[in-house]
KEKE-3310 file (N, C-alpha, C; in steps of 0.2 Angstrom, whole numbers, plus 5000, padded with zeros to 4 digits):
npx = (4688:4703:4715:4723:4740:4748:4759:4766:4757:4748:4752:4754:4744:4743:4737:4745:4747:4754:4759:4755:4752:4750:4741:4729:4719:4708:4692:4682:4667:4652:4638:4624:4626:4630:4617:4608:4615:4612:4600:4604:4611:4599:4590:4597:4596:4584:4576:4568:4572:4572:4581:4589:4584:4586:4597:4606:4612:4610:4620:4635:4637:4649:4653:4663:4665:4666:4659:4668:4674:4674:4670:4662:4647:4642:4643:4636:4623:4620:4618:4610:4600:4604:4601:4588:4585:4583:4591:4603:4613:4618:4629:4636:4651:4658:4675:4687:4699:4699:4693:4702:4703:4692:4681:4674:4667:4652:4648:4659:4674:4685:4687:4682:4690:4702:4698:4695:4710:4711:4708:4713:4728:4725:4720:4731:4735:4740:4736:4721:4706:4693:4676:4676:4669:4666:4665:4654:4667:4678:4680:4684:4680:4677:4667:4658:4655:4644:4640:4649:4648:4637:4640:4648:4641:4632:4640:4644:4631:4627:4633:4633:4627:4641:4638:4623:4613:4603:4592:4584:4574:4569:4564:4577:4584:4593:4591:4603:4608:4618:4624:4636:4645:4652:4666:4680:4683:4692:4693:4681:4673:4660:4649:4641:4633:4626:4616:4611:4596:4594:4600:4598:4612:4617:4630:4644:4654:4670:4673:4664:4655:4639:4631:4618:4616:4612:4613:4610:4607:4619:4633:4634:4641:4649:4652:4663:4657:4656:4669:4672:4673:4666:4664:4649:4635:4631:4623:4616:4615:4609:4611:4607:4608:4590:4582:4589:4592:4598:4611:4618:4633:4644:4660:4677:4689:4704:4723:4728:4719:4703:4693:4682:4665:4653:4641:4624:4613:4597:4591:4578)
npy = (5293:5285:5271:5266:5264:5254:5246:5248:5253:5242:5232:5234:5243:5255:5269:5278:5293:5301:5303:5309:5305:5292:5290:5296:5289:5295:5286:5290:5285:5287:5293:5290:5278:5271:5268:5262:5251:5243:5241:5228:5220:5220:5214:5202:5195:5194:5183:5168:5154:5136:5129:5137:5134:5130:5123:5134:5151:5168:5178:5188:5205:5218:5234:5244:5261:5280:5295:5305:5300:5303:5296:5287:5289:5281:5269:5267:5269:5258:5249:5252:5246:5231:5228:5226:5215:5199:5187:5192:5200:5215:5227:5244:5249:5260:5267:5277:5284:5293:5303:5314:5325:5335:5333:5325:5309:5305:5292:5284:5271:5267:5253:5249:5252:5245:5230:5230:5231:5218:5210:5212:5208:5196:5192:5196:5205:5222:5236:5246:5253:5265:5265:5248:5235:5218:5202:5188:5185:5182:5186:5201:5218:5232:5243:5250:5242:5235:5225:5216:5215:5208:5197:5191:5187:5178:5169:5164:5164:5151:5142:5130:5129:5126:5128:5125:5137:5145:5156:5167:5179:5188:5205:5209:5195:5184:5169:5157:5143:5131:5121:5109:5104:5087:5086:5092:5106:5125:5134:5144:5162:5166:5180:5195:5210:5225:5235:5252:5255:5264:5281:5299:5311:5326:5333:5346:5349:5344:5331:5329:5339:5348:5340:5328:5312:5297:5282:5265:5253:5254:5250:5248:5242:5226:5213:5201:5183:5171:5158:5144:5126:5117:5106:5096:5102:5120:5130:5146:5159:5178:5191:5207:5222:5230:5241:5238:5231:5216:5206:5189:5183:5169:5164:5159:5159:5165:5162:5176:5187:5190:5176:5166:5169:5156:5156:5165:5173:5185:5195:5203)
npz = (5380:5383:5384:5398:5401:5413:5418:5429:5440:5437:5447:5459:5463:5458:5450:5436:5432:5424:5411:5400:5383:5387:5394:5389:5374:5365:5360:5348:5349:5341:5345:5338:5330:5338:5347:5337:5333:5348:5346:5341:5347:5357:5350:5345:5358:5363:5358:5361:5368:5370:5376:5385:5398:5417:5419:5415:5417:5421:5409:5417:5416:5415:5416:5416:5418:5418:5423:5420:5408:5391:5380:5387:5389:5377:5377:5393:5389:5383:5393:5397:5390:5390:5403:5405:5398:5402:5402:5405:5417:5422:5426:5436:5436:5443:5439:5448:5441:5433:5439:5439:5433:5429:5432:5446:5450:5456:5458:5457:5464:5472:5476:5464:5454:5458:5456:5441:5439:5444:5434:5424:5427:5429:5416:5410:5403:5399:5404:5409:5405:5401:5389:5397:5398:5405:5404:5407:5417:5411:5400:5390:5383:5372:5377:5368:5356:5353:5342:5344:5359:5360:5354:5363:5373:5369:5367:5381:5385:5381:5387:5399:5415:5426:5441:5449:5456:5467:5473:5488:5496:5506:5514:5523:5522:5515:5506:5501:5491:5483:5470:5465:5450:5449:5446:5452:5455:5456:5471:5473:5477:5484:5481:5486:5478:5477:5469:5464:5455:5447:5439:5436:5430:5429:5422:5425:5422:5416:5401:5400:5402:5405:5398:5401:5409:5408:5421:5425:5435:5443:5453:5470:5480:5485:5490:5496:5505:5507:5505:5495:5490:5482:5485:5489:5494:5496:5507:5515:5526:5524:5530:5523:5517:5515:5506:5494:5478:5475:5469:5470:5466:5460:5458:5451:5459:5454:5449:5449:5450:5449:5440:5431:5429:5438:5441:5443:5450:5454:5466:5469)
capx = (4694:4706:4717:4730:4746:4750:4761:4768:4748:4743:4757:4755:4737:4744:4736:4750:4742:4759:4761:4748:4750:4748:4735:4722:4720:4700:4688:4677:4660:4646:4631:4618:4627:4630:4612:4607:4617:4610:4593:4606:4612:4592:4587:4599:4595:4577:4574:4565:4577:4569:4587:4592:4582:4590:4606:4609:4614:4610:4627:4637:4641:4651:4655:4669:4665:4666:4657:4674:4676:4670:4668:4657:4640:4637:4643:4630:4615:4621:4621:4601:4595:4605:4597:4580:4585:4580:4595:4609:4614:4620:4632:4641:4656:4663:4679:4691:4704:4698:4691:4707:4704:4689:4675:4673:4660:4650:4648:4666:4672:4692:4687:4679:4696:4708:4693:4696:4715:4713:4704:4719:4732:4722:4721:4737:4732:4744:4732:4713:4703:4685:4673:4679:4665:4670:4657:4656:4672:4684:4680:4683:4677:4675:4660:4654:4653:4638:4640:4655:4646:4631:4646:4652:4636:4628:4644:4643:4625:4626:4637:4629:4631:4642:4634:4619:4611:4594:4592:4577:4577:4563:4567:4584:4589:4595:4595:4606:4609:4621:4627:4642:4646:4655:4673:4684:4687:4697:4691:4676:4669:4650:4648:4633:4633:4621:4615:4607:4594:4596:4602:4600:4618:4619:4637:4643:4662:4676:4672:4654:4650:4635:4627:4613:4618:4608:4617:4607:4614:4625:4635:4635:4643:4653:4657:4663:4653:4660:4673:4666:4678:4662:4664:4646:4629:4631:4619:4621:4608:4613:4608:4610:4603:4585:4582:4594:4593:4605:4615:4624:4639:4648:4665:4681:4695:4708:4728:4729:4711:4695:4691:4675:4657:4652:4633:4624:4606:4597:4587:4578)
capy = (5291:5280:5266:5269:5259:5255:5242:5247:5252:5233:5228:5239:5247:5263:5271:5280:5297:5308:5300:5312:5301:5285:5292:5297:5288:5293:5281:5291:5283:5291:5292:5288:5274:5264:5268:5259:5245:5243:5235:5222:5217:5218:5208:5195:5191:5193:5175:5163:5147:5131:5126:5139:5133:5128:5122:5141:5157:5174:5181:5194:5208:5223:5241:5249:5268:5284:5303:5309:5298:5306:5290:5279:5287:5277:5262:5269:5269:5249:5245:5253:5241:5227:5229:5225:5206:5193:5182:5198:5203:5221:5229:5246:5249:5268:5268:5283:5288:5299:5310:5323:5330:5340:5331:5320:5306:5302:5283:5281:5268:5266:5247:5246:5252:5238:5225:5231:5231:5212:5209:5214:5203:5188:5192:5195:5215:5231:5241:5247:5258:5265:5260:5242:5228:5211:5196:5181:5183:5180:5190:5209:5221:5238:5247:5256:5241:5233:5219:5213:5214:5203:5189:5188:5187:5173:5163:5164:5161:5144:5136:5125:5133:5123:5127:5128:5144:5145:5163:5170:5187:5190:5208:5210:5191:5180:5161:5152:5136:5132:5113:5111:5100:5084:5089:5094:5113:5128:5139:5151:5165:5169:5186:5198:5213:5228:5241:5256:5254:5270:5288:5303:5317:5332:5332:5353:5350:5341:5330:5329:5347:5352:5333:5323:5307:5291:5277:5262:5247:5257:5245:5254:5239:5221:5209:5192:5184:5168:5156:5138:5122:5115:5098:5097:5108:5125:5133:5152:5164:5183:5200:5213:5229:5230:5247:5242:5226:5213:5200:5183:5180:5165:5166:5157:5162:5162:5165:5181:5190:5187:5170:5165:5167:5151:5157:5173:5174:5192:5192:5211)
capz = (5385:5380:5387:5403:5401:5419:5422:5438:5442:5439:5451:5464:5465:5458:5443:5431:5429:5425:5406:5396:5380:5386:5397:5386:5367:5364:5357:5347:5347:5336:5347:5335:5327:5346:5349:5332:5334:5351:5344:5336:5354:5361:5349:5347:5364:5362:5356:5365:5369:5374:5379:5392:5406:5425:5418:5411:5421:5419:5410:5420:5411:5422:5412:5419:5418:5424:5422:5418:5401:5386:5376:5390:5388:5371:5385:5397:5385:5379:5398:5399:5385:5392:5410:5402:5396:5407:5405:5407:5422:5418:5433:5432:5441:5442:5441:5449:5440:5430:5444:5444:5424:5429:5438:5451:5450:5463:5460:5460:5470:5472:5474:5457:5451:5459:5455:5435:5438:5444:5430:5419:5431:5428:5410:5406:5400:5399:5403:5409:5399:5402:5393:5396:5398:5407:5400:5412:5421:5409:5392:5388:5377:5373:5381:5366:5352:5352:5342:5350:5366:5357:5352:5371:5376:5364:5368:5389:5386:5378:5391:5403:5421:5432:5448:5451:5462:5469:5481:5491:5497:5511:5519:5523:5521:5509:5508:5497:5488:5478:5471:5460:5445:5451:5444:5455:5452:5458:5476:5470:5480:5485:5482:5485:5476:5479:5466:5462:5448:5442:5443:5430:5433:5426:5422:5424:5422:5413:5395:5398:5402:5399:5397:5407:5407:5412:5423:5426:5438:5449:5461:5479:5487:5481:5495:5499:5510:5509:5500:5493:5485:5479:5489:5494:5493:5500:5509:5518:5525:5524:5532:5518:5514:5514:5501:5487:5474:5475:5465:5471:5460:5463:5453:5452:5463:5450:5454:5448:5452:5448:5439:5427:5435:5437:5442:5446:5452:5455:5471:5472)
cpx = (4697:4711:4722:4732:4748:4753:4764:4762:4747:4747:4756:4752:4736:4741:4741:4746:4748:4760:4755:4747:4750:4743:4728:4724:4710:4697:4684:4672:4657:4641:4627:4618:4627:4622:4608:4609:4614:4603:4597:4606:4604:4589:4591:4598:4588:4572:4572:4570:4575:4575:4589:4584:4585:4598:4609:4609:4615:4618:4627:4639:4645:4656:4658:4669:4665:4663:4660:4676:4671:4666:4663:4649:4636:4635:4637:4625:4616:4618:4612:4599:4598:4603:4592:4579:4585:4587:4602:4608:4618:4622:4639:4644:4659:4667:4682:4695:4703:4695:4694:4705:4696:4682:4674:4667:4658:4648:4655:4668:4682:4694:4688:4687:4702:4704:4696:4705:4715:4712:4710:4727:4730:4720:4726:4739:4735:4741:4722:4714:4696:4682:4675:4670:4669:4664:4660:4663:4679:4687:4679:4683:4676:4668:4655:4653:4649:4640:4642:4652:4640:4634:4647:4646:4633:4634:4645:4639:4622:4628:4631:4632:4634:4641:4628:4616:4603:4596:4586:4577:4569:4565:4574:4587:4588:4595:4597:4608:4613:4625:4633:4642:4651:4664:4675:4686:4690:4691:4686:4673:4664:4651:4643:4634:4627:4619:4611:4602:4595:4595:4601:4605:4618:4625:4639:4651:4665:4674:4667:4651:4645:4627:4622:4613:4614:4610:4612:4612:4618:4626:4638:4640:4645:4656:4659:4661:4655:4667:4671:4672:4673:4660:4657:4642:4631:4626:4620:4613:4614:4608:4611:4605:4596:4583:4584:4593:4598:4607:4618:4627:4642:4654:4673:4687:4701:4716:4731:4726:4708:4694:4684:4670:4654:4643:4631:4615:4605:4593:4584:4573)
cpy = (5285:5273:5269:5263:5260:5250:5242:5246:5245:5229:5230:5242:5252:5267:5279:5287:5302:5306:5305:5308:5296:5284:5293:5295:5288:5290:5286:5287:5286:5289:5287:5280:5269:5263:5263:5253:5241:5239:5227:5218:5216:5211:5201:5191:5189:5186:5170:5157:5144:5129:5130:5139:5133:5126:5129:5146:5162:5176:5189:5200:5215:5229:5245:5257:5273:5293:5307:5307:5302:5299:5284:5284:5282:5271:5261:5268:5263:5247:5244:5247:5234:5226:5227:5215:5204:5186:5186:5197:5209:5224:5234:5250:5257:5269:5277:5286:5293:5306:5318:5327:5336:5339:5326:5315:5304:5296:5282:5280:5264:5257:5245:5245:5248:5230:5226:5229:5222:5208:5207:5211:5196:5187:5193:5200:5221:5235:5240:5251:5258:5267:5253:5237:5222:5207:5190:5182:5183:5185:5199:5214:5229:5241:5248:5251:5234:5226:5214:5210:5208:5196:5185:5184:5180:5167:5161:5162:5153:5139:5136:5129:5128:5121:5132:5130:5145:5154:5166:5172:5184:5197:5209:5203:5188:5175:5159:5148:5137:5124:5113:5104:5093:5084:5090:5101:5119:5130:5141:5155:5165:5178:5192:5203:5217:5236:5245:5256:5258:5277:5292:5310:5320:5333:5341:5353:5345:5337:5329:5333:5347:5345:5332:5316:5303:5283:5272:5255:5247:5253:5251:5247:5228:5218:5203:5190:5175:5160:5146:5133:5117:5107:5097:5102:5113:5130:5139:5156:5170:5189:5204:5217:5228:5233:5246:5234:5223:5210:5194:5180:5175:5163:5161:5160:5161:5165:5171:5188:5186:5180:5171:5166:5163:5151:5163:5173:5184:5191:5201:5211)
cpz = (5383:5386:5393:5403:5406:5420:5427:5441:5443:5444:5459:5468:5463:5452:5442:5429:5429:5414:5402:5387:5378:5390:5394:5378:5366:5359:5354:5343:5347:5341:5346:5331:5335:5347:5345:5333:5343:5352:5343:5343:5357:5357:5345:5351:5365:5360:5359:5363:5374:5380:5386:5396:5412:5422:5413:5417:5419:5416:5412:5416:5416:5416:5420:5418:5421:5419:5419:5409:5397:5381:5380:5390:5382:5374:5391:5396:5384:5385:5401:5396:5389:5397:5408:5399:5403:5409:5402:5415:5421:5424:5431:5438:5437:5445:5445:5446:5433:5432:5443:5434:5426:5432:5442:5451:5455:5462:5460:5465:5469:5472:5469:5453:5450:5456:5444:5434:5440:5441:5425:5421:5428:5419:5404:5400:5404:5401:5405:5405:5401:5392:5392:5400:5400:5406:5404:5413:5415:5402:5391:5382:5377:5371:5375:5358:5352:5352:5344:5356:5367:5358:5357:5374:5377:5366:5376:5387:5386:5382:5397:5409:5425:5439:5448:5457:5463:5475:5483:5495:5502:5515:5517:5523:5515:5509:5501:5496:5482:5477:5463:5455:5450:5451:5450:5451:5457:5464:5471:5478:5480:5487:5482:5483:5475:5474:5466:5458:5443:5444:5436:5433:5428:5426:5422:5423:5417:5406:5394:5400:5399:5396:5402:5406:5413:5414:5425:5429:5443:5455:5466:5482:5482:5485:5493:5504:5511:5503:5499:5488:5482:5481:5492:5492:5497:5503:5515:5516:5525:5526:5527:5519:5513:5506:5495:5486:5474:5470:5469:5466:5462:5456:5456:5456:5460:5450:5453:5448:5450:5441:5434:5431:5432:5437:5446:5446:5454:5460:5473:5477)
residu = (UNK:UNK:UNK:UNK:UNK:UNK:UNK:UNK:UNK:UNK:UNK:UNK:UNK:UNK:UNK:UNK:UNK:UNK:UNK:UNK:UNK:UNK:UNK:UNK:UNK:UNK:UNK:UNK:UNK:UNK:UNK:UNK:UNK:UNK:UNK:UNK:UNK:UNK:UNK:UNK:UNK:UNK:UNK:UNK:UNK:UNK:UNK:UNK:UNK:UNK:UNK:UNK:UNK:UNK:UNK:UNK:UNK:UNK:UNK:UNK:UNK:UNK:UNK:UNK:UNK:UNK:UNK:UNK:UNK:UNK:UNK:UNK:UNK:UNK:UNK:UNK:UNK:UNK:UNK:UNK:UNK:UNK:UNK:UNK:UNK:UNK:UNK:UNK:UNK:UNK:UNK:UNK:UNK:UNK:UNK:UNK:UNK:UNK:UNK:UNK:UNK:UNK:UNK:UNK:UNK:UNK:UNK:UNK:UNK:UNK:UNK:UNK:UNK:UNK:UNK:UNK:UNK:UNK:UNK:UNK:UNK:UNK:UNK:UNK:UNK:UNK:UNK:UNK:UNK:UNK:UNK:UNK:UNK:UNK:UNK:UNK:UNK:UNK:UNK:UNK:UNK:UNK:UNK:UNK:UNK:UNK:UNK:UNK:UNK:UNK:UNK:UNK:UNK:UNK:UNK:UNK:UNK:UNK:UNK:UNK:UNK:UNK:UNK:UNK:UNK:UNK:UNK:UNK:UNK:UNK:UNK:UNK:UNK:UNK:UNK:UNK:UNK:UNK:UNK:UNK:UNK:UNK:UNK:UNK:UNK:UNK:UNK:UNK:UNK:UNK:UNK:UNK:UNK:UNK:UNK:UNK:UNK:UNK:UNK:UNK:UNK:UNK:UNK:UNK:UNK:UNK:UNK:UNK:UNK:UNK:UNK:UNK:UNK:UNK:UNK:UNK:UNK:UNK:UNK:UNK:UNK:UNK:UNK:UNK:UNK:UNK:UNK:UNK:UNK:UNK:UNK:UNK:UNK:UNK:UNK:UNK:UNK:UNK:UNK:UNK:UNK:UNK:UNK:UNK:UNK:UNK:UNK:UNK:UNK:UNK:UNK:UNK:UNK:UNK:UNK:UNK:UNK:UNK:UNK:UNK:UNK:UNK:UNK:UNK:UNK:UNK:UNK:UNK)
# end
């Protein structure tokens, strides 16, 4: 599944699904070769590093997919092995617009879709596409190449976390700390973030007929919970969801979406 050229859609919220070829240009990615490549990304990361301590921060990675693309399970299978690192944060967003071609996804989340599209405002990008990867807040990539995704990775990972995040979960609360570098920097959101771990679909319809496809990470839920100028230690209890595994992202409020994530804790 390939890129959709929307610039009314990025303006508007509308995605363009009357253009059939500007609609679909498919990525064919080889299984067995994404799969392979796939150790490259495990064990780049696999490397013990005295230097990432406390002034480091799990990097965010968010895979924009959906049931309906042909080309996001090699993206799907990257996002399992990435899940499994310690200083990843691996969160997968299923978009919508590919529902009407022949099967509906049941994590599709019409949010996830405007979230991708605000991505592509603040980026200064023609166009979504699944599979699309966002790396700390600011870097994107296509889903389904590995090494690429290694690169973003190893380059988020080395920077120093601006604000530092402490979170501890008891039940259904959450307490939060969060202290910011002395600068002066832009607005950020605190956002808590609620997923699934993992789901296996039998896909019976549309370009993955026939498939059993394995999603790990499934965001159910993506709030804002409150907005933060950094003046000051921040401290914020929270009622969430008991059942389901969370995240608190704390992310730049940038003036045309989403911003860099300054720090992200996982709290299950």
């Amino acid at each position: 599944m390939g890129s959709i050229h929307d610039t009314a859609g990025l303006n508007n919220g509308a995605v363009n699904e009357n253009n059939q070829s500007l609609r679909r240009r498919p990525r064919r990615a080889v299984f067995s070769m994404v799969m392979a490549a796939a150790a490259f990304v495990v064990g780049a990361l696999a490397t013990p590093d005295a230097a990432r301590a406390q002034d480091r921060s799990p990097v965010v990675v968010e895979l924009y997919t959906s049931q309906g693309c042909s080309s996001c399970p090699p993206a799907d299978a990257l996002m399992a092995e990435l899940a499994k690192r310690g200083d990843v944060i691996a969160l997968s967003l299923h978009v919508d617009y590919w529902d009407y071609i022949g099967w509906k996804d049941k994590f599709a989340n019409p949010a996830f879709t405007a979230r991708q599209k605000a991505y592509a405002r603040q980026g200064k990008r023609r166009s979504i596409y699944t599979p699309q990867m966002i790396v700390g807040g600011t870097d994107d990539v296509v889903g389904a190449h590995p090494k690429d995704v290694a690169t973003l990775i190893s380059k988020h990972g080395a920077r120093p976390a601006p604000v530092a995040l402490t979170a501890t979960r008891n039940g259904n609360q959450i307490s939060l700390l969060a202290a910011a570098l002395p600068q002066s920097r832009s607005m950020m959101a605190v956002q808590v973030v609620h997923y699934k771990p993992r789901a296996e679909v039998q896909i019976l319809h549309g370009e993955n007929a026939g498939k059993t496809v394995e999603y790990v990470n499934i965001v159910t839920g993506w709030q804002r919970v409150a907005e933060w100028d950094g003046q000051g230690a921040l401290a914020i209890d929270l009622t969430v969801n008991p059942q389901t595994p969370a995240v608190v992202i704390i992310q730049e409020i940038a003036k045309r979406g989403p911003g860099a994530i300054l720090a992200a804790v996982e709290v299950k």
